[in-house]
C-alpha positions as CSV (number, residue, x, y, z in Angstrom):
1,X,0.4,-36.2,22.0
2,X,-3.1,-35.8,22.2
3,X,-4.9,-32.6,20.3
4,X,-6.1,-30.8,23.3
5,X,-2.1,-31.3,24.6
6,X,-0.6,-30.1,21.4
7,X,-3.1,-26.9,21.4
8,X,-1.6,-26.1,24.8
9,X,1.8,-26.2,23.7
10,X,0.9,-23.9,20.7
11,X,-0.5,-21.6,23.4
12,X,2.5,-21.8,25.9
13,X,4.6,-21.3,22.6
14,X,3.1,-18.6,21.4
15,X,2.7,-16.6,25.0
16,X,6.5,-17.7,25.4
17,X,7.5,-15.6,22.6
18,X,5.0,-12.4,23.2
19,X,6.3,-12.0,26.6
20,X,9.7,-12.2,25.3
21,X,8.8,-9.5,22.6
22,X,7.4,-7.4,25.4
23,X,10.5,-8.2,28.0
24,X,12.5,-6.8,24.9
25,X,10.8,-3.8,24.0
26,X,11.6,-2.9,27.2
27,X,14.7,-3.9,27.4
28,X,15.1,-1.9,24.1
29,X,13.6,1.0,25.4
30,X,15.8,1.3,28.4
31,X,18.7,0.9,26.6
32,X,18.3,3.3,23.6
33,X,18.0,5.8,26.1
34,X,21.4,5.1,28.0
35,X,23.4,3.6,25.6
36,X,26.3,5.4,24.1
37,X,25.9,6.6,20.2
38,X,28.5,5.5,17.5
39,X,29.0,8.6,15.5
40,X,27.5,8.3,11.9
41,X,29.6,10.1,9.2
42,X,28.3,13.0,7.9
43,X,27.9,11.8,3.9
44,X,25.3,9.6,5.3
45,X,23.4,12.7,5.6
46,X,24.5,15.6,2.8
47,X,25.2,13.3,-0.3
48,X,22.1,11.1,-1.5
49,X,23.4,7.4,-2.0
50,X,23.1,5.2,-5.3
51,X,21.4,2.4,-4.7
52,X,23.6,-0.6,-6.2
53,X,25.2,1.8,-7.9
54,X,24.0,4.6,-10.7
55,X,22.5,2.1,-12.8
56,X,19.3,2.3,-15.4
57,X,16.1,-0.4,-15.4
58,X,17.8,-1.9,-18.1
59,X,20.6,-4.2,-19.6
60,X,22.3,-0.7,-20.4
61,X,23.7,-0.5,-17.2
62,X,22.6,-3.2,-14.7
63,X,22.4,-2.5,-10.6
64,X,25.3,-3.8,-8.5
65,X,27.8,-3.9,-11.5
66,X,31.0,-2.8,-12.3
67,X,29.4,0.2,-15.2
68,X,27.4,1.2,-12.5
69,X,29.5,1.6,-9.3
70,X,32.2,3.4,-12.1
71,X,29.0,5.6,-13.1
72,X,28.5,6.4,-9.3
73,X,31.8,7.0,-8.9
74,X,32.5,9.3,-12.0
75,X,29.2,11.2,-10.5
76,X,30.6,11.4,-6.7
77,X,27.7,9.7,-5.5
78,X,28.2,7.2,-2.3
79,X,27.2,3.7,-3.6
80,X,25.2,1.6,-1.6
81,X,25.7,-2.0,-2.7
82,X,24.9,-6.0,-1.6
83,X,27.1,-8.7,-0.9
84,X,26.6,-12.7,-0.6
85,X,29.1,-15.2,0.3
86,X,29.9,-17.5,-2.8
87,X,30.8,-21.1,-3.0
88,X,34.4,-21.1,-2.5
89,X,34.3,-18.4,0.7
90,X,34.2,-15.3,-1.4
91,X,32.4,-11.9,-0.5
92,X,30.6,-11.0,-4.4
93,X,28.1,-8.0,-5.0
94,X,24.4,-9.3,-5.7
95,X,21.1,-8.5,-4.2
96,X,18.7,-11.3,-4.7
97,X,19.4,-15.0,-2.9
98,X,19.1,-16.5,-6.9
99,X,20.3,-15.2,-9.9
100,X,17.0,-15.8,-11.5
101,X,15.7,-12.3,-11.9
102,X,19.1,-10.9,-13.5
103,X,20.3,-13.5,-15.6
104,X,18.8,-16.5,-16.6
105,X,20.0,-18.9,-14.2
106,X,17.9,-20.0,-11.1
107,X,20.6,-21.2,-9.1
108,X,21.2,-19.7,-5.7
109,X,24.2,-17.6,-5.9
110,X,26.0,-19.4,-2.6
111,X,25.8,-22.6,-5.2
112,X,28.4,-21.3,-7.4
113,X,32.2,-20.6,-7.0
114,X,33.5,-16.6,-8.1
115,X,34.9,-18.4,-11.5
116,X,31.3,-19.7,-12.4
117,X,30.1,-16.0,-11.4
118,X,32.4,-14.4,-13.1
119,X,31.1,-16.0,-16.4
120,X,27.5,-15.0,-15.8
121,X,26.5,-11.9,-17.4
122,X,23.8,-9.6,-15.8
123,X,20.5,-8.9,-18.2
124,X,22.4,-10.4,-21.4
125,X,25.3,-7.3,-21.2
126,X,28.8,-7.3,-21.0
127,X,28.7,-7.2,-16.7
128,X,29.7,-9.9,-14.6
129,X,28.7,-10.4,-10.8
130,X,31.8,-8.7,-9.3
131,X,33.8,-9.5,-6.3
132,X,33.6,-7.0,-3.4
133,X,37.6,-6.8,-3.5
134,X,36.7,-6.0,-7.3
135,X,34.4,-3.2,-6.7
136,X,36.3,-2.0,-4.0
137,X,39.9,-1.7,-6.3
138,X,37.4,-0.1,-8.8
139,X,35.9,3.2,-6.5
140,X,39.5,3.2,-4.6
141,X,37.9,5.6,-2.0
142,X,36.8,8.1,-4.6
143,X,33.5,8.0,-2.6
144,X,31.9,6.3,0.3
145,X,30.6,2.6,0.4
146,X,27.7,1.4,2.3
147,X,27.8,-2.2,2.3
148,X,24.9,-4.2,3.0
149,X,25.7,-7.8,4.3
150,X,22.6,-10.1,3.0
151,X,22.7,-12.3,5.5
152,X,20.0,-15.4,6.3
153,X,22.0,-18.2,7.7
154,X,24.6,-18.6,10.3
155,X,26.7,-15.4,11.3
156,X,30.1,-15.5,10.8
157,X,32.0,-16.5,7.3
158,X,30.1,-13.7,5.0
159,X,31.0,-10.9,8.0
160,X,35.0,-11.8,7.7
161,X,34.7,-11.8,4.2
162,X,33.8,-8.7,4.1
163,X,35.9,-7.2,7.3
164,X,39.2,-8.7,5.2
165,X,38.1,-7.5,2.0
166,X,37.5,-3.9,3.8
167,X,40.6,-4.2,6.4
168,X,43.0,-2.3,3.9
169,X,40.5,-0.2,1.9
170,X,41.5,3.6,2.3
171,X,38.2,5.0,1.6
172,X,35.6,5.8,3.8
173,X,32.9,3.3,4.3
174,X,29.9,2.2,6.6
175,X,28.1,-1.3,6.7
176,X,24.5,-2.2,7.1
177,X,22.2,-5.0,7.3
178,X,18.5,-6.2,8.3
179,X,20.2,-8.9,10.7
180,X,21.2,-7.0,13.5
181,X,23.5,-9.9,14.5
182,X,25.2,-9.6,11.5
183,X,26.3,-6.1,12.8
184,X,26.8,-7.6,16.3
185,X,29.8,-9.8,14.5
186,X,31.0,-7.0,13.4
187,X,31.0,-4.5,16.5
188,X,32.7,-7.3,18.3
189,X,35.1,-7.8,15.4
190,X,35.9,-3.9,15.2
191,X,33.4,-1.7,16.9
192,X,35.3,1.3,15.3
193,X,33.8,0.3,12.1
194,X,30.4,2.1,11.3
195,X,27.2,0.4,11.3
196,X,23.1,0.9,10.2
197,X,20.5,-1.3,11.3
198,X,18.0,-1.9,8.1
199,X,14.4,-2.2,8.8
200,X,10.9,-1.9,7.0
201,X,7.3,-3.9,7.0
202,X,9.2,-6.6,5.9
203,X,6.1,-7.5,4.2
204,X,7.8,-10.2,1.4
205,X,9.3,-12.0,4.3
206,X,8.2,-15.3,5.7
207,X,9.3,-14.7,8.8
208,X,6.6,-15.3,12.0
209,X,4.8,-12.6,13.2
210,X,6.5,-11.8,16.9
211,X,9.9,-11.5,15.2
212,X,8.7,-9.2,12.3
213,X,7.6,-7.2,14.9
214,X,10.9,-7.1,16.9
215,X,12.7,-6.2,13.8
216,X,9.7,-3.7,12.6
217,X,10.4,-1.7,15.5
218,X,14.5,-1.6,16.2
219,X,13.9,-3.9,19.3
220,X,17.4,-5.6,19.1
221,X,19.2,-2.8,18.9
222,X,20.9,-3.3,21.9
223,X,22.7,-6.1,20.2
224,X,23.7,-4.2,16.7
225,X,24.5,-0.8,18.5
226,X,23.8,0.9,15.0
227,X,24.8,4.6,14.5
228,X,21.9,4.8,11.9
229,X,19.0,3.3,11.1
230,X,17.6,2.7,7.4
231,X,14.3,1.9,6.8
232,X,11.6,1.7,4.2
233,X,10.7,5.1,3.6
234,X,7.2,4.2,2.3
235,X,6.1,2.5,5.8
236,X,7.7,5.7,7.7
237,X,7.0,7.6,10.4
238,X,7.3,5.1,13.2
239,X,7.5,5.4,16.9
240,X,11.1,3.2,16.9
241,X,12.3,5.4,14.0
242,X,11.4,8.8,15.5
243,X,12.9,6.7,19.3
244,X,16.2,6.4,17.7
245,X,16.1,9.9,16.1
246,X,15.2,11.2,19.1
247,X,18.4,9.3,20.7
248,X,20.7,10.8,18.4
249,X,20.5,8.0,15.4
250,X,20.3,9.8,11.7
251,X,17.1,7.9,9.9
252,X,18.7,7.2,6.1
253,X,15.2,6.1,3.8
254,X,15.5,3.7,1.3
255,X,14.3,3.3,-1.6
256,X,13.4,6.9,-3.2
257,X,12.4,5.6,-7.0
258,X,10.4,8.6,-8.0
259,X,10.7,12.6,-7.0
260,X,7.6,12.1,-4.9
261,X,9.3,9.5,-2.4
262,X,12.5,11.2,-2.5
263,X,10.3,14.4,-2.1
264,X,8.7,12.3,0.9
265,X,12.2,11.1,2.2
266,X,13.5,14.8,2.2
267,X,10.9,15.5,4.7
268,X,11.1,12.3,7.2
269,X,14.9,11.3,6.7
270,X,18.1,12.4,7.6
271,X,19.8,10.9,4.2
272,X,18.0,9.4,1.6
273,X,19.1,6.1,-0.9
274,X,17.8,6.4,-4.5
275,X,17.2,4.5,-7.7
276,X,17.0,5.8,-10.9
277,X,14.1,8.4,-11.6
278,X,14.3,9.9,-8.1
279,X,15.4,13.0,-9.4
């Protein structure tokens, strides 16, 4: 292929995906506007939800562990919370992709089996990276869940984990995620169950520019059918946010860290996430 030829393709490429971007925003548009609402629960909106749990900045009590989900819990605080699918097929609560920046091993946490995890301690404590069956058996519906499914690969096996890990659970809970075909699986699965579409500047992602854009501003909607949005409270307002709150869709902020961004939520959100030192 010669260089003026492979400069054209770029071109084509790239004008392929803007008018696709443009088809779906109106697409989006049309949709949000006809499209019948799932009904969000009303905790999602009255009760301000501990992110991964009521934990400190510290190896005292580490995020997404077992001391801080029982802190939330104790405190009747929803927990908010992050899963990943293990090695052997399991659904375990962790945010990052590696377990680098909580323990001193870099592996990527779908490299190891819920035995190997089990044995890794968060920040040099007594907490292990829990199951979600664990953390679940733990809170026994003494407050909501909001689970987020991290999802970057193919759609399927980390979505049934969860749906059989939640199929018996008597408490109330809602799931959410940044990949709205995550949620997609799991309309189709059970469109009873509740569902939030996560979104934000996405600004750490490497992700190119037209698709940042689509999920910047709620454009495949129509696929996740949330009946809330979250989103980054620090890049809000936004014309899709204040679309979707317009349609009927409560706007949940995340992350308030500090009381001025949970002073800043209060006043652009709906229901508001928070970490330690919010209030």
């Amino acid at each position: 292929m010669s260089e003026r030829t492979g400069r054209t393709a770029t071109r084509v490429a790239a004008a392929t995906a803007v008018a696709a971007v443009i088809a779906g925003a109106g697409y989006a548009f049309t949709t949000a506007l006809v499209m019948p609402l799932q009904d969000a629960p009303e905790w999602l909106v009255t009760r301000p939800i501990a992110h991964r749990g009521l934990h400190t900045d510290d190896s005292r009590v580490p995020e997404n562990s077992m001391a801080a989900f029982r802190a939330a819990a104790d405190g009747g605080h929803p927990i908010e919370l992050d899963v990943h699918l293990s090695a052997d097929g399991i659904a375990v609560v962790f945010h990052d992709d590696t377990l680098e920046r909580m323990t001193s091993d870099a592996r990527a946490i779908g490299e190891l089996t819920t035995d190997e995890l089990a044995r890794v301690r968060l920040l040099d404590s007594d907490e292990h990276i829990p199951t979600l069956a664990e953390v679940l058996a733990l809170v026994e519906g003494r407050v909501p869940m909001l689970v987020e499914i991290k999802q970057r690969g193919d759609v399927g096996a980390l979505e049934q984990a969860v749906l059989d890990d939640l199929a018996a659970y008597p408490g109330e809970y809602a799931i959410q995620s940044f990949n709205p075909f995550s949620l997609a699986y799991v309309r189709r699965a059970d469109p009873r169950i509740v569902r939030g579409q996560l979104s934000g500047t996405f600004s750490e992602e490497d992700l190119p520019a037209w698709q940042v854009f689509a999920l910047h501003n709620l454009l495949l909607n129509w696929t996740s059918r949330p009946a809330f949005i979250g989103f980054e409270i620090e890049a809000l307002p936004t014309w899709g946010t204040s679309l979707q709150r317009a349609r009927g869709r409560p706007l949940i902020g995340w992350t308030a860290d500090d009381p001025e961004s949970f002073e800043r939520a209060q006043h652009l959100c709906d229901g508001i996430i928070f970490d330690p030192g919010a209030f």
